[in-house]
C-alpha positions, -999 to +999 in steps of 0.1 A: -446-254+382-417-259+360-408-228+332-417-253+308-452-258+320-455-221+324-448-215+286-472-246+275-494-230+297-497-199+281-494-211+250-525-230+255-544-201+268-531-175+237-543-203+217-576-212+230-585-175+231-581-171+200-557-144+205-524-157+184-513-144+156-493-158+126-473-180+131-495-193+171-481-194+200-462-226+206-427-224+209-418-190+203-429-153+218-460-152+208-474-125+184-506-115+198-538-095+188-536-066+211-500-060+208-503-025+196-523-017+224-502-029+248-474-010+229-492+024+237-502+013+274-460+010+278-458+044+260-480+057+287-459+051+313-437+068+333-408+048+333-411+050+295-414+086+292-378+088+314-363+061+289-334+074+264-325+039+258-347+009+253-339-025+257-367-046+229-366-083+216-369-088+177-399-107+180-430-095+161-450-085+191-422-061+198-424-039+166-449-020+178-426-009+209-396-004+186-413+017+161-427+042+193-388+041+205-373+052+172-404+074+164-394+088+201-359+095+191-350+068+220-326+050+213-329+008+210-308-019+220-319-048+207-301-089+200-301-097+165-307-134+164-290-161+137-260-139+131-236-160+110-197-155+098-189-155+065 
């Protein structure tokens, strides 16, 4: 199975569950229902608890985790996407 068919895949299965959020799944990192949650299971862990520095994507299911990091004094490192020259 190709990466491709991985993401239609899971696209399809976000979807069909009934667990996307605005704007669906397709093409993108999907936003989720349950993203919070999964936010504090991370918090929960070890390996977070160790963390000074954490590496998050910009996506929208990541805000959750970003706002625990700063709330957490970590600090984030994080791409900011469509960066243009003036």
């Amino acid at each position: 199975m190709t990466k491709a068919e991985i993401r239609q895949k899971v696209w399809q299965t976000i979807q069909r569950e009934g667990a996307a959020r605005f704007p669906g799944a397709y093409g993108r990192v999907p936003n989720f229902v349950g993203a919070e949650q999964a936010a504090q299971l991370l918090r929960e862990m070890a390996v977070w608890r160790r963390a000074l520095v954490i590496k998050v994507n910009a996506d929208a299911p990541q805000l959750s985790v970003r706002r625990l990091a700063l709330a957490e004094g970590k600090i984030i490192y994080m791409a900011v996407p469509r960066l243009r020259t003036e």
